[in-house]
C-alpha positions in Angstrom: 23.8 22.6 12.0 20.8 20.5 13.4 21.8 17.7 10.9 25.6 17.4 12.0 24.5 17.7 15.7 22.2 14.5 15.0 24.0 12.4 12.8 27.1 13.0 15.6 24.7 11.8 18.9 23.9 9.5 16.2 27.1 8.2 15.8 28.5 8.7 19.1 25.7 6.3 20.7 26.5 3.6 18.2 29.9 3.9 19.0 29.7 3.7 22.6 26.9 0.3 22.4 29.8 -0.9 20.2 32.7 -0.4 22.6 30.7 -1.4 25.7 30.7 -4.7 24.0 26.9 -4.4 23.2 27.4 -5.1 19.5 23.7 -7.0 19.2 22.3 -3.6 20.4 24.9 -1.4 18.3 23.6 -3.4 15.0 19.8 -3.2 15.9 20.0 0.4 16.6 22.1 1.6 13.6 19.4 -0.9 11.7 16.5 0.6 12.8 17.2 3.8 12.8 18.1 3.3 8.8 14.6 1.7 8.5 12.6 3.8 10.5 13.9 6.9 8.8 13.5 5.2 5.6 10.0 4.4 6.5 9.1 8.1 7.5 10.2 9.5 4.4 8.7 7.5 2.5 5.5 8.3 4.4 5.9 11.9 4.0 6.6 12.1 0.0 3.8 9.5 -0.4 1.6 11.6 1.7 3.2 15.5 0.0 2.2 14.0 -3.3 -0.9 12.7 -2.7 -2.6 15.7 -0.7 -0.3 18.4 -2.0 
């Protein structure tokens, strides 16, 4: 439930940067919140594998 809740904020905040005609802002924050979660996962298997 947690995961639908977020992605829907998620999605609801991009939307509304969007339709406030802050597209520049809608675009960096849909881009870096790919890359940042991206970057974390890829942190935490790097990290599971090497110390567990």
């Amino acid at each position: 439930m947690g995961g639908f809740t977020t992605w829907s904020t998620f999605s609801l905040d991009a939307y509304s940067l969007w339709e406030r005609g802050e597209q520049a802002a809608a675009i960096g924050y849909v881009l870096g919140s790919l890359v940042l979660s991206f970057t974390v996962f890829a942190v935490v298997v790097v990290a599971a594998r090497r110390f567990g």
